[in-house]
C-alpha positions, 0 to 999 in steps of 0.5 A, spaced: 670 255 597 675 257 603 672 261 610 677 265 614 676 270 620 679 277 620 680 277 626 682 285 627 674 285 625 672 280 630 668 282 636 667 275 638 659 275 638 660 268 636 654 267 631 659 264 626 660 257 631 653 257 633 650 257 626 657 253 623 659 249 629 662 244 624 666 250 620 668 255 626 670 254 633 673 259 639 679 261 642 679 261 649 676 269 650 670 266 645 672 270 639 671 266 633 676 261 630 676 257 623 676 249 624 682 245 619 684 248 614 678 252 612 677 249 606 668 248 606 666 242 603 661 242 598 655 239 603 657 246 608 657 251 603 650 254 606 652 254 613 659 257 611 654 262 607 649 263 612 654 264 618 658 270 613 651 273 612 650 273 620 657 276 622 655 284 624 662 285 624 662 282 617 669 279 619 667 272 616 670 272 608 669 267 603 673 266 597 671 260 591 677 255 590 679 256 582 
């Protein structure tokens, strides 16, 4: 699984590094940045999905590795 921010939609709630800090972090106005490549490890799938689920701008995309 791959995680990446839209950050057109992005209005920095920053739910996604609260409930992901391992995967999201911010920039320096507190919008919300991936972490490393965005490539999700298997362990961290849930947190990539539950952070996705609670971005009210829906800003978070996931995409699965083929």
């Amino acid at each position: 699984m791959k995680v990446r921010i839209d950050t057109g939609r992005c209005q920095g709630h920053g739910r996604c590094y609260d409930l992901a800090p391992d995967l999201f972090g911010e920039d320096e106005e507190g919008y919300g940045t991936v972490l490393g490549d965005g490539i999700v490890p298997p362990e961290k799938r849930d947190q990539a999905r539950l952070a996705a689920a609670n971005c009210p701008e829906h800003a978070i995309e996931l995409a699965e590795e083929s």
